[in-house]
ZAMARGU-4260 file (C-alpha; in steps of 0.2 Angstrom, whole numbers, plus 5000, padded with zeros to 4 digits):
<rodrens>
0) 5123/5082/5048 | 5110/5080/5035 | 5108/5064/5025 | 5107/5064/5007 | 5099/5045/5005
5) 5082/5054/5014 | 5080/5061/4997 | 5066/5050/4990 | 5057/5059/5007 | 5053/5073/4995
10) 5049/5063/4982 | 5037/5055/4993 | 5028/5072/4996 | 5026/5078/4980 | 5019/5063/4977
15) 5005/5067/4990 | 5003/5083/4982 | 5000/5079/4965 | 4986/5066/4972 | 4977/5080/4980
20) 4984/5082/4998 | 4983/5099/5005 | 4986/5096/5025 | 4997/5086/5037 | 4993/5083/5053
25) 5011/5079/5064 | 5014/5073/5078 | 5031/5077/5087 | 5044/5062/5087 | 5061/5060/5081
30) 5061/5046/5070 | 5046/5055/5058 | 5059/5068/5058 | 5062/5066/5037 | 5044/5067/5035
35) 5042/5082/5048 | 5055/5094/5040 | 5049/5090/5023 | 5033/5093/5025 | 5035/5107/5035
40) 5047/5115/5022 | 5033/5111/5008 | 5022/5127/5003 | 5009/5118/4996 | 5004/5110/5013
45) 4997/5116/5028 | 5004/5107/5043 | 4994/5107/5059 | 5005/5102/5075 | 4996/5090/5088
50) 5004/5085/5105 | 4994/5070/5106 | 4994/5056/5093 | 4975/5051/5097 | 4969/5067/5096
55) 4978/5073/5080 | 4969/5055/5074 | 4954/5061/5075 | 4956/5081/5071 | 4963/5074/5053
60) 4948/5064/5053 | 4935/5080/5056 | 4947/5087/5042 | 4944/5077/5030 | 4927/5072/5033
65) 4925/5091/5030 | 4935/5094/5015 | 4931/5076/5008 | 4949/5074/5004 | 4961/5064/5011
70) 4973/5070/5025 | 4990/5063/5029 | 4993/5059/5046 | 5013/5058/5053 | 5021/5051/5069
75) 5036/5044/5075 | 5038/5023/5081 | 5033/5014/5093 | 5014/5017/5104 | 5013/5033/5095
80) 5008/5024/5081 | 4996/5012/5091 | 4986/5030/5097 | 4981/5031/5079 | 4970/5015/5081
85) 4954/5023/5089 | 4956/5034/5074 | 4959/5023/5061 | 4943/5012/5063 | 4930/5025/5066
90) 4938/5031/5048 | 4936/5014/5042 | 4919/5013/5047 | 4914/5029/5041 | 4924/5029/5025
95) 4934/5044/5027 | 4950/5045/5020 | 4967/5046/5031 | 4987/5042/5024 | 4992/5037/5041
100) 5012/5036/5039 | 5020/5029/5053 | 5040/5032/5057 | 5049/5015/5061 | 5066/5007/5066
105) 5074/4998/5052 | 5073/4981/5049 | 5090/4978/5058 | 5085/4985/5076 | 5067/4974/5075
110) 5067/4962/5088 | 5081/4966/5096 | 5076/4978/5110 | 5080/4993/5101 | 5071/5006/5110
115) 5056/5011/5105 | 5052/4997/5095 | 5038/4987/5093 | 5030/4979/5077 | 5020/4990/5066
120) 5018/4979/5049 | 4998/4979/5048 | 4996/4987/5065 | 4980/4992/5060 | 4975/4974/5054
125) 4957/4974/5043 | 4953/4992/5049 | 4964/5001/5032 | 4961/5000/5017 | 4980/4995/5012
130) 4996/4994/5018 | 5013/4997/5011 | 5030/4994/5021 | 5044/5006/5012 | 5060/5000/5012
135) 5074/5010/5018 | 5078/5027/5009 | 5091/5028/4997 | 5097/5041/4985 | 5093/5029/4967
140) 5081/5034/4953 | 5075/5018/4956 | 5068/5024/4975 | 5064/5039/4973 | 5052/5034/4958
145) 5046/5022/4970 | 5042/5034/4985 | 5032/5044/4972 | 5023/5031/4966 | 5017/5026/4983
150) 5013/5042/4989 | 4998/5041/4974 | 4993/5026/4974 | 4990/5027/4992 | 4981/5042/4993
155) 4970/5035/4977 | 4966/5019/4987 | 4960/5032/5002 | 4949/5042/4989 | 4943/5029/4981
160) 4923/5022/4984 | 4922/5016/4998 | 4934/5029/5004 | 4944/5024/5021 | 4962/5024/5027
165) 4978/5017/5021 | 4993/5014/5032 | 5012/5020/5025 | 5025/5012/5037 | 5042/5019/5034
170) 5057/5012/5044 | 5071/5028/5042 | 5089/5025/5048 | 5100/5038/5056 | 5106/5051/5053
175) 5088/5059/5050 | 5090/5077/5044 | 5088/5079/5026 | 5094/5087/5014 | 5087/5105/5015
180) 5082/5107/4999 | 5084/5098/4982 | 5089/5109/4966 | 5074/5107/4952 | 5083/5096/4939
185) 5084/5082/4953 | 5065/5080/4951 | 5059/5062/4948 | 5043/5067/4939 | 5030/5054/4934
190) 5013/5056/4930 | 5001/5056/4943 | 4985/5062/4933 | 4975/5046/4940 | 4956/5048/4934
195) 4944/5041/4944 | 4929/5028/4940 | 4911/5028/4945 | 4901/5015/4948 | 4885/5017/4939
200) 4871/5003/4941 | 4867/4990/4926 | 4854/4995/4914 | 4843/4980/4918 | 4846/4985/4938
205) 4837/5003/4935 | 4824/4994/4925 | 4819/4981/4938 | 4821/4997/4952 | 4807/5006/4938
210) 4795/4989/4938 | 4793/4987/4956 | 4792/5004/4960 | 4775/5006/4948 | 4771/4990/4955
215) 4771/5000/4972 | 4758/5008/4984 | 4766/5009/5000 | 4784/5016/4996 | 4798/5022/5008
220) 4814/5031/5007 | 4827/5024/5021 | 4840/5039/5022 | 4856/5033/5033 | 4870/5041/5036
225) 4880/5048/5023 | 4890/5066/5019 | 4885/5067/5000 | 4875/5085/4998 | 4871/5081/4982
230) 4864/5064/4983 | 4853/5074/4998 | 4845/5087/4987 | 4843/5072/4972 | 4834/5063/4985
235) 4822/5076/4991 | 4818/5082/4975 | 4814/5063/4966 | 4804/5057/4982 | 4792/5073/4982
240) 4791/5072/4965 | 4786/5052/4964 | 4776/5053/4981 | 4788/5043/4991 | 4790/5046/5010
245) 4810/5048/5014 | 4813/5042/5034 | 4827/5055/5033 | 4841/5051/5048 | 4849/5068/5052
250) 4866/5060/5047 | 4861/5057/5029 | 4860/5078/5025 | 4843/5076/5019 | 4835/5086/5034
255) 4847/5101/5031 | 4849/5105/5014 | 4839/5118/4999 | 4824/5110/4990 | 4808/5104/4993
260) 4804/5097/5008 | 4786/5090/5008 | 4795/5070/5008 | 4806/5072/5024 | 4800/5064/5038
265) 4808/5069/5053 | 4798/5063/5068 | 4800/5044/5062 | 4810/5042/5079 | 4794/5047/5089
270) 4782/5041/5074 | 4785/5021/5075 | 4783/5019/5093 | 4765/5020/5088 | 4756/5004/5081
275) 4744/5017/5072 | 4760/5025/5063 | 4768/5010/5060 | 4755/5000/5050 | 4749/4996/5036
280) 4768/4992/5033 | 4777/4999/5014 | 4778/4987/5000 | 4794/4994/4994 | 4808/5002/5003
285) 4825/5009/4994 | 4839/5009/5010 | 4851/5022/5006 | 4867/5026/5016 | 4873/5018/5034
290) 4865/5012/5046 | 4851/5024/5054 | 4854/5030/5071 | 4836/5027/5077 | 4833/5010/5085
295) 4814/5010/5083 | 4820/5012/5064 | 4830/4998/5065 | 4816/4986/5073 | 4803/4993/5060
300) 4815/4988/5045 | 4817/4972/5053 | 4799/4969/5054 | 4796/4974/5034 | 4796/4959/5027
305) 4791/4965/5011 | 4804/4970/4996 | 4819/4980/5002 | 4834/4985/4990 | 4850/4992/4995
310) 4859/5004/4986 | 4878/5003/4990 | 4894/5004/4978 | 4903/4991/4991 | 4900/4972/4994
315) 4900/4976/5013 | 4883/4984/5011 | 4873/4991/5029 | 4861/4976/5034 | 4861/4972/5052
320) 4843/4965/5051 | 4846/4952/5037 | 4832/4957/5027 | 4838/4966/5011 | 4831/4957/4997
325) 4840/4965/4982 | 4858/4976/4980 | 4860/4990/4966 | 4880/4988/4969 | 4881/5007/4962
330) 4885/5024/4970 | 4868/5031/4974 | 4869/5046/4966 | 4872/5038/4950 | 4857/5027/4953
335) 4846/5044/4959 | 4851/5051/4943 | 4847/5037/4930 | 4830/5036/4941 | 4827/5053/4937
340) 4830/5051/4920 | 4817/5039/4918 | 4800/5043/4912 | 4788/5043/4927 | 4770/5036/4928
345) 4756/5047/4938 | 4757/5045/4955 | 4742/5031/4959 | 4730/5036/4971 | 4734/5023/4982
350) 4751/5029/4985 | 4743/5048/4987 | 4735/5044/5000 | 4749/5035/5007 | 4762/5049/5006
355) 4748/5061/5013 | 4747/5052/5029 | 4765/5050/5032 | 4762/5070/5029 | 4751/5071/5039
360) 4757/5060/5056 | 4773/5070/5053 | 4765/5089/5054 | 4756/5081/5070 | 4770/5072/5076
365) 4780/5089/5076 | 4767/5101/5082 | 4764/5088/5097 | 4784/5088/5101 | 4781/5109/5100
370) 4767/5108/5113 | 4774/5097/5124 | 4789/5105/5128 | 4781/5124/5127 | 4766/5119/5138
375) 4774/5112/5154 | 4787/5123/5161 | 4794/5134/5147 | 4810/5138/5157 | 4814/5122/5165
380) 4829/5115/5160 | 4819/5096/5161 | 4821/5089/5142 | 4840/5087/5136 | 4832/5085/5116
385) 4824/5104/5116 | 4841/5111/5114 | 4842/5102/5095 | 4825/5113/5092 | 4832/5129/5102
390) 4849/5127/5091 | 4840/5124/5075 | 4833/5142/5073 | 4854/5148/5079 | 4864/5139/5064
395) 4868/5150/5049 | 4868/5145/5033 | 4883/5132/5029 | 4886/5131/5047 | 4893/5113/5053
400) 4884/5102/5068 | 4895/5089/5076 | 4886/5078/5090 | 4893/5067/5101 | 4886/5049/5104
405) 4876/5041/5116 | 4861/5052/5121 | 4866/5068/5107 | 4864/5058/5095 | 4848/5049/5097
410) 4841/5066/5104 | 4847/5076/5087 | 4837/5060/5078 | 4822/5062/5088 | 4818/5081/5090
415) 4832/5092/5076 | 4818/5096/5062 | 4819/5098/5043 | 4827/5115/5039 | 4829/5128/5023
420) 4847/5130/5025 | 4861/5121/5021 | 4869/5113/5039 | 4882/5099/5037 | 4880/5084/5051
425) 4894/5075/5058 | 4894/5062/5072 | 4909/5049/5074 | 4895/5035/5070 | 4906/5023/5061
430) 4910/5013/5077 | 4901/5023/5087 | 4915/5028/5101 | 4912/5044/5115 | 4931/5047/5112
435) 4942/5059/5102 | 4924/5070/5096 | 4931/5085/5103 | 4947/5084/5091 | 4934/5078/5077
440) 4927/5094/5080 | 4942/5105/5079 | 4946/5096/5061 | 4932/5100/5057 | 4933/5119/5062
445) 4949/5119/5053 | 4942/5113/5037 | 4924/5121/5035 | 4923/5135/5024 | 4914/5149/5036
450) 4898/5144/5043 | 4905/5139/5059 | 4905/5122/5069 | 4895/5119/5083 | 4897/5103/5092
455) 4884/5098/5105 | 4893/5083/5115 | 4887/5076/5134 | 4901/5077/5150 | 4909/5060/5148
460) 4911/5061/5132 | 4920/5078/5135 | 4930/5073/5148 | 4938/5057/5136 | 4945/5072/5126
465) 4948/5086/5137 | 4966/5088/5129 | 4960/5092/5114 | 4952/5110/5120 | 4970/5118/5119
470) 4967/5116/5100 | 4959/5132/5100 | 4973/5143/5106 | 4987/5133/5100 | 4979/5130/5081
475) 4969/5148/5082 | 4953/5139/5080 | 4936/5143/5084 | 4923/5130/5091 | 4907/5133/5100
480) 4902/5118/5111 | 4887/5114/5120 | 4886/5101/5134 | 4875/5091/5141 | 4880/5089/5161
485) 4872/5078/5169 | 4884/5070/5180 | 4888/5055/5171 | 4878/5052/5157 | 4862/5050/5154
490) 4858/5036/5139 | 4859/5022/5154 | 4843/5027/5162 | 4836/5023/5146 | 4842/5006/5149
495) 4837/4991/5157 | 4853/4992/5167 | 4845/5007/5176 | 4834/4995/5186 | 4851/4986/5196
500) 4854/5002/5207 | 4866/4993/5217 | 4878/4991/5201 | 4871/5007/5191 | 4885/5018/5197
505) 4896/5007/5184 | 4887/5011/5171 | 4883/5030/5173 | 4901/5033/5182 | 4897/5050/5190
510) 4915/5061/5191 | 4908/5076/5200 | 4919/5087/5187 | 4916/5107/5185 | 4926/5110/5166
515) 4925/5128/5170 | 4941/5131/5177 | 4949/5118/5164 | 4940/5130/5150 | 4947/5145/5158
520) 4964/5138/5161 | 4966/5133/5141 | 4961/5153/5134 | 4941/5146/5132 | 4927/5157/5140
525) 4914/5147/5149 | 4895/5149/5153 | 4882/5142/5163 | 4863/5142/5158 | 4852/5136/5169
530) 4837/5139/5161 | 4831/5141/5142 | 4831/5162/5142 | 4848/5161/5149 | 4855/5146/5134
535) 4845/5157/5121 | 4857/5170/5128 | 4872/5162/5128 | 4869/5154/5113 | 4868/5171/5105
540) 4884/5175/5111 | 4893/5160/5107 | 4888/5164/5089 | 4896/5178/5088 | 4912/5175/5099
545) 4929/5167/5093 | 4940/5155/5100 | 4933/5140/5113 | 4918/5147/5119 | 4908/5132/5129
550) 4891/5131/5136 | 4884/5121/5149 | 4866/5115/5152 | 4865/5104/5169 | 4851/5093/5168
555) 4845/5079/5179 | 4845/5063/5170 | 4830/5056/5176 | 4820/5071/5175 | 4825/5068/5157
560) 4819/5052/5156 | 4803/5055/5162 | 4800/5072/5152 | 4809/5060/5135 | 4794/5046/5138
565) 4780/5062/5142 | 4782/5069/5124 | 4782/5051/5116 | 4765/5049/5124 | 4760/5066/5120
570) 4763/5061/5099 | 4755/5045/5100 | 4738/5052/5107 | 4741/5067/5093 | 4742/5053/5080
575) 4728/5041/5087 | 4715/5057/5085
</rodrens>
């Protein structure tokens, strides 16, 4: 028996629709039923089925990282709704931008022991960007221009700078089929042609940005983490063309996309252990994006004491050292581009020479990383950060890189180099979790536009999510994956927990697993490399397959250690000559 009062339901989608939704990620359940069949029914949305609530989380958040549109996100009542969370901060963090609609009990069977009935108003607390509690649906025009409404302004707060998820909560009461379809002239329409702002900087900001930039001779770039291409190749192109270094995090796009090159530093990671690197320290430092992966960075920036200037378009700008000194509030491309505009002085000497040796401790930096790792045992499996170099000459053009946390990430920092080609990087680094970066991956697979995704993830963090590697057969999508197997991890060596072996075990959690059978047993063809010929190999194959295809490099963790700390020393002494 269908239900006419679920009508605003359709309202509610079109809605989406005419803000810019094109996907729907649904979890089963039977309250969501209204929003399942309508949506479903919908030709203009692709709807993508997900068993598990967490994992669909995070595969809409892969999505619309991707697409840089908001996806809408639908489950029923109850814990289903709490799997989101996970999900929903690392989108806050990050600023992606998610509908999360969560199915509910009405008001009537709250509190009462109704079964599958807990209290969802502001489940997700501070991590959303908004929340709205719907009331019951009823066939009014009154309700249904309501639904509508929502459904816009909802996914405008999502999209809007600082992008991040919002929270729908819509309590339905039975019976909940709707209606199958609604005849034309019952239409609701109201407009829903929103245009979006910019938030360009002050003219007297740009000015005081100019002064102290002339003023300037030891200058840096702080690229962080952030998905705007555009702002990447605005960057590169300004810094090489003022004579500014750019400390370029992988995260921040700079290192992968077309245009000059001569500014991006990419060895900073291995650079700044090196007093002789490190000093004289800049004069002027423009912080761009989130907070950089590196924590040698991090300790360098908190040490320059001299004027740094943080470009964000939010109040909650990126600055867990305390020393930003000034705030361009102002997206930074639009700054980039009022900088550009601005008549530019000769490069001084003094900053010459200063960009030269930045240069030049970079091409030494790099060939010394080359050396080290070819020289010792060109086969051994003994470095887990090679594979970033070995990968690097695999990606195609437009291809997609998602890394895990934990040592990928901080490996991808150190050794992945400046390339000609435009790669995308991804890593969940709002709030930094090992879980759900598998499904991350698959949104993204489902949302790239055919250079392929490649995730590179270590065995814990693959085993949080090993759900999520039926995705492939189920949604007919393709992922390559590459981990690192170590037995547990290997970021805790690094730590000064390594040096308590009677308690290490709790940290590194060794779980003995072989995913071979599991990869087999979900459609996914599995391989094995045990040394570099055999991962240049497999690679090679991975490239060209479809479907799951998973690659394993087992390495020894303190091997790694020891070989990581070998080509530090090697790129000091290569500096220090």
């Amino acid at each position: 028996m269908s239900n006419r009062d679920l009508v605003p339901v359709y309202d509610f989608v079109d809605g989406l629709v005419a803000a810019g939704v094109t996907d729907a990620v649904i979890s089963p359940g039977s309250r969501s039923t209204p929003l399942t069949m309508v949506m479903a029914r919908d030709g203009r949305l692709r709807t993508w089925s997900i068993l598990d609530e967490r994992s669909a989380a995070f595969f809409a958040l892969g999505m619309a990282r991707v697409r840089e549109r908001a996806v809408v996100l639908v489950c029923t009542s109850g814990t289903a709704a709490a799997n989101y969370l996970p999900a929903v901060i690392e989108a806050y963090y990050s600023e992606v931008p998610l509908v999360v609609v969560t199915a509910d009990r009405p008001q009537e069977l709250r509190g009462v022991g109704a079964n599958q009935t807990v209290d969802q108003l502001k489940l997700y607390g501070s991590h959303v960007k908004g929340f709205v509690e719907m009331p019951v649906p009823v066939d009014t025009a009154t309700l249904r221009q309501h639904a509508r409404a929502m459904a816009v302004r909802m996914t405008v707060c999502a999209t809007t700078p600082p992008r991040g998820p919002v929270h729908v909560n819509w309590p339905f009461r039975e019976p909940l089929i709707p209606p199958r379809a609604m005849a034309a002239e019952d239409a609701h329409d109201l407009p829903a042609v929103v245009h979006p702002g910019r938030l360009v900087p002050a003219p007297e900001a740009v000015a005081w940005v100019l002064d102290t930039l002339r003023a300037a001779e030891r200058p840096l770039v702080v690229a962080g983490p952030q998905q705007d291409r555009a702002l990447a190749v605005r960057l590169r192109r300004w810094a090489a063309r003022e004579g500014i270094p750019i400390l370029a995090d992988p995260l921040s796009q700079v290192r992968t996309v077309e245009g000059p090159g001569d500014a991006v530093i990419d060895t900073y990671d291995a650079l700044l252990r090196s007093p002789r690197a490190s000093s004289p320290p800049p004069d002027w430092i423009l912080r761009i994006g989130a907070t950089p992966v590196s924590k040698v960075l991090g300790q360098y920036l908190a040490n320059a004491r001299e004027c740094q200037i943080a470009v964000s378009p939010a109040a909650d700008w990126r600055d867990p050292w305390f020393t930003v000194h000034h705030v361009i509030q102002a997206e930074p491309l639009a700054l980039l581009e009022a900088l550009e505009q601005a008549a530019s002085d000769a490069v001084r000497p003094q900053r010459q020479a200063w960009f030269h040796r930045w240069r030049d401790h970079n091409d030494r930096a790099r060939e010394a990383i080359r050396l080290a790792i070819r020289s010792h045992d060109t086969d051994r499996m003994d470095l887990e950060g090679r594979l970033f170099l070995e990968l690097a000459d695999v990606l195609a053009n437009d291809a997609v890189l998602m890394v895990g946390n934990s040592m990928p990430v901080r490996d991808l920092d150190t050794f992945f180099p400046t390339l000609d080609r435009r790669v995308r990087i991804l890593a969940n680094r709002g709030a930094s979790g090992i879980d759900g970066v598998v499904s991350t991956a698959f949104g993204a697979s489902a949302g790239e536009g055919g250079g392929g995704v490649w995730l590179v993830i270590g065995d814990v963090s693959l085993f949080h999510d090993l759900g999520a590697l039926s995705l492939a057969k189920r949604l007919g999508l393709t992922l390559r994956i590459l981990v690192v197997h170590n037995d547990g991890g290997g970021i805790f060596q690094f730590l000064p927990q390594a040096s308590e072996r009677d308690t290490f075990n709790h940290f590194r959690t060794p779980h003995g697993l072989d995913f071979r059978p599991i990869v087999e047993a979900l459609g996914g063809t599995f391989h094995r490399a045990g040394t570099w010929a055999e991962f240049r190999e497999k690679v090679g194959q991975a490239a060209n397959a479809e479907g799951l295809v998973v690659v394993e490099l087992r390495t020894d963790p303190e091997v790694n250690r020891n070989r990581h700390a070998a080509v530090m020393r090697a790129v000091q002494e290569a500096v220090l000559e």
